[in-house]
C-alpha positions, 0 to 999 in steps of 0.5 A: 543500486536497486535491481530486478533481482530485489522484488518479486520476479512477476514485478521484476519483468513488469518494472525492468524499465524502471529500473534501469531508468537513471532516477533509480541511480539517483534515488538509491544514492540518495538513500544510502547517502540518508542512512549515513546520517539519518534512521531510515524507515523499513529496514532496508530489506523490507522496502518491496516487501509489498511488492514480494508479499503480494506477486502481480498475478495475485493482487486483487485489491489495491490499497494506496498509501502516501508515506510509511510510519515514521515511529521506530520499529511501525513500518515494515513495508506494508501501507497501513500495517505495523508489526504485531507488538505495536501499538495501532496508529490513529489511521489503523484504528480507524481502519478497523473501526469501519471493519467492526460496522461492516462485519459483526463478527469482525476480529482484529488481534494487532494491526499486522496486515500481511495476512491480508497481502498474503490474500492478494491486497497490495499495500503499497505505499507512494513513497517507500521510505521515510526518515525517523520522525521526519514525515514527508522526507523521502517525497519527491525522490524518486519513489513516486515515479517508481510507484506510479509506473507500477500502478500503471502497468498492474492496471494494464495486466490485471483485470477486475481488481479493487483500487481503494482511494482513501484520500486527495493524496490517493485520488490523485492516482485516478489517471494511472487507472483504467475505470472501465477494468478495474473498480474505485471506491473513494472515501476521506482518508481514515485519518482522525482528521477526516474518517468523520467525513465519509471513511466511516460508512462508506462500506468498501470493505463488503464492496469489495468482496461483492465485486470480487465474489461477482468477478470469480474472485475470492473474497477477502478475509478482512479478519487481522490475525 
């Protein structure tokens, strides 16, 4: 069963109700039912490493995702992010693309993004597993409730941080979030699918080191390194 003592402690204190709520039984059941069968993405020991890369006193950009990467070896428990030696996913190679109009001097050396949740962006998936090759697999198990409360209860303790909404799937967190504390910048998700909608141009990368910069904050170091 997952337990406090499994993430960081600042998120610990901020989830305990969480769990100790009966779905976590179930979920962690679920789970280790689902390995006896199936490859499961992160390793077991990277699931909150979003939550322990990124303590809650540090987070000042929130970026939210819906699955982790599916592909073996991708997911390591950071949305968007896949380890040094992979190769960058369509959606990542998007990401990066706007990053490039934004900034002229931007660099990216692989598709790595701890350095950016070391500075305090949470890259928090919805649901934080997923089965080998099976997208989708883990939804609806209980992760959602978990991740959910977790949104919430950041947007109680934190003030003026920047949640980037990329997607329905991520706009759909809006009501977990106090507008009158917090900025949300929204855009298609940068899927090959719909980065040509709006993801492309939209600017939230400079948007959010202004907010920041104009909050005391410091701005971000987008450079993938």
């Amino acid at each position: 069963m997952y337990k406090k003592s499994d993430i960081h402690p600042s998120w610990g204190n901020l989830l305990q109700a969480e769990f100790k709520a009966g779905y976590m039984n179930e979920l962690s059941s679920f789970l280790t039912s689902d390995e006896r069968t199936h490859r499961v993405f992160p390793p077991m020991e990277q699931i909150f490493e979003c939550f322990n890369r990124t303590p809650v006193n540090k987070v000042k950009v929130v970026v939210l995702g819906q699955d982790p990467y599916h592909g073996f070896g991708q997911a390591h428990g950071l949305s968007f992010s896949v380890k040094g030696d992979q190769k960058i996913p369509p959606s990542l190679k998007n990401i990066i693309k706007e990053l490039h109009l934004e900034f002229a001097d931007f660099r990216a050396l692989n598709g790595d993004l701890s350095c950016w949740a070391d500075q305090g962006v949470l890259l928090m998936n919805s649901a934080l597993t997923v089965r080998k090759s099976d997208p989708g697999s883990h939804q609806n198990r209980g992760w959602e409730r978990f991740t959910d409360a977790a949104i919430q209860q950041l947007s109680e303790v934190r003030e003026n941080a920047v949640f980037l909404l990329w997607g329905k799937f991520a706009q759909s967190k809006v009501h977990l979030i106090d507008q009158s504390k917090h900025l949300l910048l929204m855009a298609p998700h940068p899927s090959p699918f719909s980065a040509h909608r709006g993801f492309f141009g939209c600017g939230h990368f400079a948007k959010t080191n202004e907010f920041l910069i104009e909050n005391g904050y410091e701005p971000i170091d987008w450079n993938i390194n």
